[in-house]
KOLVEXLO-161466 format. One line per 2 residues: number of its first residue (from 1); their letters; for each residue x, y, z of N, C-alpha, C. Coordinates in Angstrom, 1 decimal. Layout:
NUM) A) X Y Z X Y Z X Y Z; ...
//
This chain:
1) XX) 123.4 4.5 124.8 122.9 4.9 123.5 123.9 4.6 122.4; 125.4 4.9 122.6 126.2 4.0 122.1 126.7 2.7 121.7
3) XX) 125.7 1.8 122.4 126.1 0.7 122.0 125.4 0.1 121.1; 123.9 1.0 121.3 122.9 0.6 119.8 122.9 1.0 118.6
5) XX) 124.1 2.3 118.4 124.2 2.9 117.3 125.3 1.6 116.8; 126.1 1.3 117.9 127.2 0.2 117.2 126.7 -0.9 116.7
7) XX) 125.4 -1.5 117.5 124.8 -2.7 117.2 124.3 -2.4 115.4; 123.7 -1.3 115.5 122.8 -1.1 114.0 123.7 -1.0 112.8
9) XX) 125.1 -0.9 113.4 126.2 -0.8 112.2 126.5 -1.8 111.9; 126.5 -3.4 112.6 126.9 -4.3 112.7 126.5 -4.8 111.2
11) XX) 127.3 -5.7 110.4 126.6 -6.4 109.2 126.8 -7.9 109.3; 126.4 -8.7 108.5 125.9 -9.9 108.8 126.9 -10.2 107.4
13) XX) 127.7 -11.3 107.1 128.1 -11.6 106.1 127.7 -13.2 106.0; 127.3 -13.2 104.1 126.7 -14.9 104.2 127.9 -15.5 104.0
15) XX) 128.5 -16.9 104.2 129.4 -17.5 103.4 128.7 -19.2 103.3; 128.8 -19.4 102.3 127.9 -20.7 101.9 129.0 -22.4 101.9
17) XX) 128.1 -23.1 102.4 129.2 -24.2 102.6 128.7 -25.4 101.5; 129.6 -25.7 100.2 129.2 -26.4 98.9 130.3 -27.5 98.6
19) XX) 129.8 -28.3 98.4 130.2 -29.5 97.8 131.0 -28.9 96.5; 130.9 -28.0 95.7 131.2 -27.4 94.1 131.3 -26.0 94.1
21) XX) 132.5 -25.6 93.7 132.5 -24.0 93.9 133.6 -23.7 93.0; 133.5 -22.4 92.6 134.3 -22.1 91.9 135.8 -22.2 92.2
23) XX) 136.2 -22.3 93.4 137.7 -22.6 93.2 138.0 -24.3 94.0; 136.6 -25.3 93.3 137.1 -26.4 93.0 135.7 -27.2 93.9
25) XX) 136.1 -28.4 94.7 135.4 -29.4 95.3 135.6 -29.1 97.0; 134.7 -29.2 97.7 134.4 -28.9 99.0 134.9 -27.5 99.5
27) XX) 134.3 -26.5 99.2 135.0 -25.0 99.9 133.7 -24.2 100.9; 134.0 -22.9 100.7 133.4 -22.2 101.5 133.3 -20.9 100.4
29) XX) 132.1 -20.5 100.2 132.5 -19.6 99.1 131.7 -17.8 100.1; 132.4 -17.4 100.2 133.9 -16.9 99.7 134.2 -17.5 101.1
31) XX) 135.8 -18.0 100.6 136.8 -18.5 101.5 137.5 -17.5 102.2; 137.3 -16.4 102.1 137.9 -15.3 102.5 137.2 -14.0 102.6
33) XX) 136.6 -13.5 104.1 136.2 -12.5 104.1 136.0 -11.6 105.4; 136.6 -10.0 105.0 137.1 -9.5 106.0 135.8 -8.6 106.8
35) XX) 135.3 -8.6 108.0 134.4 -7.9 108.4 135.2 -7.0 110.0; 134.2 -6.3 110.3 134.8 -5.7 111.7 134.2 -6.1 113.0
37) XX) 135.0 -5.5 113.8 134.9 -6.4 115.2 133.4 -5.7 115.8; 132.3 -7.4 115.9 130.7 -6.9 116.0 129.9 -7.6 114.9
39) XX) 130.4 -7.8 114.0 130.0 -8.1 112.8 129.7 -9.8 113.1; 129.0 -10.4 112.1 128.5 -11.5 111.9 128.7 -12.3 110.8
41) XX) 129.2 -13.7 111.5 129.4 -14.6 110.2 128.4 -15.3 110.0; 128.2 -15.6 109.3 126.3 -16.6 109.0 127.0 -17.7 108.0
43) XX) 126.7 -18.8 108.5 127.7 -20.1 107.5 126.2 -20.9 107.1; 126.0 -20.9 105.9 124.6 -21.5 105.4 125.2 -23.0 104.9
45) XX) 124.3 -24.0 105.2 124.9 -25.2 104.9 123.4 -25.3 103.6; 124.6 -25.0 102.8 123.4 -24.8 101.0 123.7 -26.4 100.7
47) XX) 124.9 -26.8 100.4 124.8 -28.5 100.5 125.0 -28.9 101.9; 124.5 -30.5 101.5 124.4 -31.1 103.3 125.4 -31.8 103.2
49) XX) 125.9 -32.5 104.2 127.6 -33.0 104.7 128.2 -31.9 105.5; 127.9 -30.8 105.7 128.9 -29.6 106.2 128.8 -29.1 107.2
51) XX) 129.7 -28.5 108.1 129.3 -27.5 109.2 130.5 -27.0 109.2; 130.8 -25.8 110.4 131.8 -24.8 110.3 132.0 -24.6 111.3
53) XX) 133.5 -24.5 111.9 134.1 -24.2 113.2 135.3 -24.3 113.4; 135.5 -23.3 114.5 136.8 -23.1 114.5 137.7 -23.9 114.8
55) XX) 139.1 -23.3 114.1 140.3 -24.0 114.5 141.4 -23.3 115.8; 141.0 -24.4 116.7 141.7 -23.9 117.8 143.0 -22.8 117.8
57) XX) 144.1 -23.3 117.2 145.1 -22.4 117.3 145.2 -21.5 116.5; 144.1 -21.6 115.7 144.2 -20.3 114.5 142.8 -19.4 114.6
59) XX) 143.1 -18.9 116.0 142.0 -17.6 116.7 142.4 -16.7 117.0; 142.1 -15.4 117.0 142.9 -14.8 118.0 142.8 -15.2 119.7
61) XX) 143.9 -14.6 120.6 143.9 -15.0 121.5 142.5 -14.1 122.3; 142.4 -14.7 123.7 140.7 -14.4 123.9 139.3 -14.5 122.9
63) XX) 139.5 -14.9 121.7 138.2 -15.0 121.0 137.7 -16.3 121.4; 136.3 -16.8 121.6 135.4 -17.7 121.6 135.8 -18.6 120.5
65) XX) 135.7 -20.0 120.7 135.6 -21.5 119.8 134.0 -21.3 119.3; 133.9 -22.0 118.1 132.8 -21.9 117.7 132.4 -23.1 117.0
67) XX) 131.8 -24.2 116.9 131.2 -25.3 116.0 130.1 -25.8 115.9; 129.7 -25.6 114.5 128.3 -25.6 114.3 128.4 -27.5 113.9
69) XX) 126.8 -27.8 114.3 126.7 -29.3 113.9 126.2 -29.4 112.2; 126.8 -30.5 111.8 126.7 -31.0 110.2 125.2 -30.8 109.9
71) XX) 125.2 -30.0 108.7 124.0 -29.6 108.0 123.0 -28.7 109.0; 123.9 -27.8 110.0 123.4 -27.1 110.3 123.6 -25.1 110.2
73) XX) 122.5 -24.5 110.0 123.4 -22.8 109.5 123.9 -22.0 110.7; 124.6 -21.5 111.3 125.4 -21.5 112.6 125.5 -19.8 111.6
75) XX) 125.2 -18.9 113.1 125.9 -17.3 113.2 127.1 -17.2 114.0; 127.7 -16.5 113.4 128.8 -16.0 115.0 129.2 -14.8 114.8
77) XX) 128.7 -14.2 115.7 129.2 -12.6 116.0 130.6 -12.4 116.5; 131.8 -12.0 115.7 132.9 -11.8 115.7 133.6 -10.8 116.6
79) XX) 134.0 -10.7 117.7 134.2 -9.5 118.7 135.9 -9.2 118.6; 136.4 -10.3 118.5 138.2 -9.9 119.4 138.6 -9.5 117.5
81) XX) 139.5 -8.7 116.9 140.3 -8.5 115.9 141.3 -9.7 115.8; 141.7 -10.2 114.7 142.4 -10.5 114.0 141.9 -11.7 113.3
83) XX) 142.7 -12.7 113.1 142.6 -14.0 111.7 141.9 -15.1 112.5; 140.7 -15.7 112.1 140.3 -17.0 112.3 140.1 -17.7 111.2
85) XX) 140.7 -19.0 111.9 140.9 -19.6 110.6 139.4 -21.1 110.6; 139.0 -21.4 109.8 137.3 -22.2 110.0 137.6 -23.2 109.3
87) XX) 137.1 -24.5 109.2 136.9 -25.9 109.2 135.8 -26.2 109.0; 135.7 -27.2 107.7 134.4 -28.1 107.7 135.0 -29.6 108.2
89) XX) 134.7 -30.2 109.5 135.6 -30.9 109.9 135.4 -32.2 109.0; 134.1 -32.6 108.2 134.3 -33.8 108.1 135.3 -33.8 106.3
91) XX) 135.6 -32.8 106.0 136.3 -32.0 104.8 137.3 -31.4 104.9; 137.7 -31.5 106.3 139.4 -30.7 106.3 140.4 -31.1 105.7
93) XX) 140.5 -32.8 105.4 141.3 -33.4 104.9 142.0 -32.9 103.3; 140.3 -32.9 103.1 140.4 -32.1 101.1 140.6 -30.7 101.2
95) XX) 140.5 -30.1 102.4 141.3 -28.2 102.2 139.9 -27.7 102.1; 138.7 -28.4 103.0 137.5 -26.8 103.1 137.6 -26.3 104.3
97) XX) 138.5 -25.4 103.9 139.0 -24.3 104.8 138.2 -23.1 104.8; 138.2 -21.9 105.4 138.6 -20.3 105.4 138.9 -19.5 106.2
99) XX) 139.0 -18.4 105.8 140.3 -17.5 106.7 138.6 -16.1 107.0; 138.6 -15.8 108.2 137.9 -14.2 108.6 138.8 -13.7 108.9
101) XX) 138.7 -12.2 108.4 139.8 -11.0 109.2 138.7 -10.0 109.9; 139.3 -9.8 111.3 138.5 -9.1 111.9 139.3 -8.1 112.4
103) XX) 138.5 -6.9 111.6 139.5 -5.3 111.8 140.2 -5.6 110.7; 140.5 -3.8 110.5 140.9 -3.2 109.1 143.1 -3.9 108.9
105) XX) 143.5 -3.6 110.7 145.0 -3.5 110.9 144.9 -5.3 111.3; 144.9 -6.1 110.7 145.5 -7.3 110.8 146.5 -8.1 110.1
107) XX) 147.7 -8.6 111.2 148.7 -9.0 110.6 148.7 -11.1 111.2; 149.5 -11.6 109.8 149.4 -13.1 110.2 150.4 -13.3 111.4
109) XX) 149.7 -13.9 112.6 150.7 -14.3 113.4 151.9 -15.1 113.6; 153.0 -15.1 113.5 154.3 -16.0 112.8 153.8 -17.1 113.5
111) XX) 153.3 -17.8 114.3 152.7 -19.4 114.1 151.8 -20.0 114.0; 151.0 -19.0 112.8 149.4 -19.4 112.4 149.4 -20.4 111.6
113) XX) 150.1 -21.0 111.0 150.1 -22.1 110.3 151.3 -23.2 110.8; 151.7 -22.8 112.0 152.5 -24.6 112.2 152.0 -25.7 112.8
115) XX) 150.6 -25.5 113.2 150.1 -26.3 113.6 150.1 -27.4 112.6; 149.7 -28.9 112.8 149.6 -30.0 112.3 148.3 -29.9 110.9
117) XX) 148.2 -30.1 109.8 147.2 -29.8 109.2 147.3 -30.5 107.7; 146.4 -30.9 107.3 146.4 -31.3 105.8 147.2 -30.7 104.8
119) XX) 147.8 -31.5 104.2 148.4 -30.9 103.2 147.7 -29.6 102.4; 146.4 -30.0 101.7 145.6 -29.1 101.0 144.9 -28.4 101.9
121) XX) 144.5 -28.4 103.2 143.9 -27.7 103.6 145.1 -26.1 103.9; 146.4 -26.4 104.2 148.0 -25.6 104.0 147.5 -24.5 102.8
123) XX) 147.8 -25.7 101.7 148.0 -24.9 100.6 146.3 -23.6 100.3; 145.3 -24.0 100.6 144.2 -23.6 100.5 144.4 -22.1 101.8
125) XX) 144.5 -22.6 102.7 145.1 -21.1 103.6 146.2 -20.1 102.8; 147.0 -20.6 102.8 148.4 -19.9 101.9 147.4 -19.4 101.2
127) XX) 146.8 -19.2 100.0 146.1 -18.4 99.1 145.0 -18.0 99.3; 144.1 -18.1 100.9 143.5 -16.9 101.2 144.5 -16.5 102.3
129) XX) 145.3 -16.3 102.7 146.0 -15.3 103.3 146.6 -14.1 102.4; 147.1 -14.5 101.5 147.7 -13.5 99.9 146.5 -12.6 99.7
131) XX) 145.0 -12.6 100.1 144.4 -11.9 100.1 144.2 -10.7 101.3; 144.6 -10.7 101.8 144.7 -10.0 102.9 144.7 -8.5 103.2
133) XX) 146.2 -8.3 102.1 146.4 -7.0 102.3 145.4 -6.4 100.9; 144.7 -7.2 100.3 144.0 -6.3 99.0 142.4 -6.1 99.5
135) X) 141.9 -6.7 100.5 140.3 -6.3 100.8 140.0 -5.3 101.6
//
């Protein structure tokens, strides 16, 4: 009976994948968004060219890989806590990045960014990370 009252708390969060967004050309709007462990990411491909999935080394450890196919809307129910970091792969290059926090107590892991990566896609993490401690 527990596990239905957890299910019915679950929330669904949209994040839209656009060619034009308020913080510029190829993002994810919102680029940044914290839900809890259970919860649901829903990636709507509102323009076409896009899909969404994860970046290997920036998961937590034990969480599921996840990649949706181009111009397709892809869910993913978020279970393990901490930072995943998402990819529109054919747009990585230009920085359409974003960052999920999953759980309230999440901190950046000291080698979440040394992995190999675009310059702008760098800089575009760096400033949703800075959001972190204010959501």
């Amino acid at each position: 009976m527990a596990l239905t009252g957890t299910a019915a708390l679950a929330e669904t969060v949209e994040v839209k994948m656009l060619n034009k967004g308020e913080k510029g050309a190829m993002v994810f709007e919102p680029d940044f968004v914290r839900v809890q462990p259970g919860d649901t990411v829903k990636f709507v491909a509102t323009d076409k060219g896009h899909n969404a999935e994860s970046i290997l080394d920036m998961i937590p450890d034990g969480a599921d890989t996840f990649k949706g196919k181009i111009n397709e809307e892809i869910e993913v129910t978020l279970d393990q806590p901490g930072l995943y970091g998402v990819k529109c792969l054919p747009h990585y290059a230009m920085g359409m990045v974003m960052t999920v926090a999953v759980g309230d107590d999440v901190t950046i892991p000291d080698d979440y960014m040394e992995g190999r990566m675009p310059a702008k896609a760098k800089e575009r993490f760096a400033e949703q990370l800075e959001q972190l401690d204010s959501l």
